[in-house]
C-alpha positions as CSV (number, residue, x, y, z in Angstrom):
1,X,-49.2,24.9,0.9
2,X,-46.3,27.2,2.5
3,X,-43.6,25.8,4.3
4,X,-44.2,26.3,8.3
5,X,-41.2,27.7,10.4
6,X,-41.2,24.9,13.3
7,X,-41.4,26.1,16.7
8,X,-38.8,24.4,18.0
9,X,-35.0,24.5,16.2
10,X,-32.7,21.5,15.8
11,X,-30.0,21.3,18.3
12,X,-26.9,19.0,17.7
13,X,-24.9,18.2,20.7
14,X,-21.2,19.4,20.1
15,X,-19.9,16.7,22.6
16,X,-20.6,13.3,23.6
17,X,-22.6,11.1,22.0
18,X,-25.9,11.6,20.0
19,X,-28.2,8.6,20.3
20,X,-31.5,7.9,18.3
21,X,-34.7,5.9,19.5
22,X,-36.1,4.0,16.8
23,X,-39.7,2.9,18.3
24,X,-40.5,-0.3,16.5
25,X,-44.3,-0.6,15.9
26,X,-46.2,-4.0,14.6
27,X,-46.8,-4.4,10.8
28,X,-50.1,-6.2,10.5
29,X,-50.0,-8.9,7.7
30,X,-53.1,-10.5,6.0
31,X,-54.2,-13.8,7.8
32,X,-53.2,-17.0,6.7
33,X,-55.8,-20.1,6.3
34,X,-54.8,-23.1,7.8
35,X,-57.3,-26.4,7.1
36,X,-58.4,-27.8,10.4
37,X,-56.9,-31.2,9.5
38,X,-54.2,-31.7,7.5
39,X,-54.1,-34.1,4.5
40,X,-52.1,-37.2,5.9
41,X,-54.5,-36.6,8.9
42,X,-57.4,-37.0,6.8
43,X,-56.1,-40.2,4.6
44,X,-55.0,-41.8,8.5
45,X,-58.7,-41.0,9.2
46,X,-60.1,-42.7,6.3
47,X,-57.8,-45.6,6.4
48,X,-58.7,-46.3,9.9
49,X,-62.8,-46.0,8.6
50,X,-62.5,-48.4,5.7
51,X,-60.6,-50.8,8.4
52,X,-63.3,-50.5,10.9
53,X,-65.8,-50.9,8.2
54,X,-64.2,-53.6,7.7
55,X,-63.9,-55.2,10.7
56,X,-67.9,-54.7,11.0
57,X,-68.1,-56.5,8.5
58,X,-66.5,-59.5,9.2
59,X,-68.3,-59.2,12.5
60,X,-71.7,-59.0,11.1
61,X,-70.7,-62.2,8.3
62,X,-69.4,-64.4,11.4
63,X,-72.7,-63.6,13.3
64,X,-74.9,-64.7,10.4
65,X,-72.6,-68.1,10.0
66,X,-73.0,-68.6,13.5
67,X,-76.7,-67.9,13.5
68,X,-77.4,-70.7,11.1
């Protein structure tokens, strides 16, 4: 393709002081994945199961001694 003349010419100040806008835009990154619960959440959650397992446990043994 031919090089296009530009309408408009560059003009330099000769004086003073020449200042330059730099527009910043956004840069878009890929998204990240986070896990709903995190992995010491999960192990507090199933330590606090197996204890309350637990304790239904013993509840349901005491009822049945009691029972008899």
């Amino acid at each position: 393709m031919a090089e296009l003349k530009s309408m408009f010419r560059e003009v330099l100040p000769k004086q003073g002081q020449l200042s330059v806008e730099d527009v910043t835009t956004m840069v878009l990154c890929k998204p990240k994945l986070l896990p709903l619960k995190s992995l010491t959440l999960e192990k507090l959650e199933k330590m606090q199961q197996a204890a309350q397992d637990t304790i239904h446990q013993q509840e349901m043994a005491e009822k049945e001694h009691s029972s008899k």
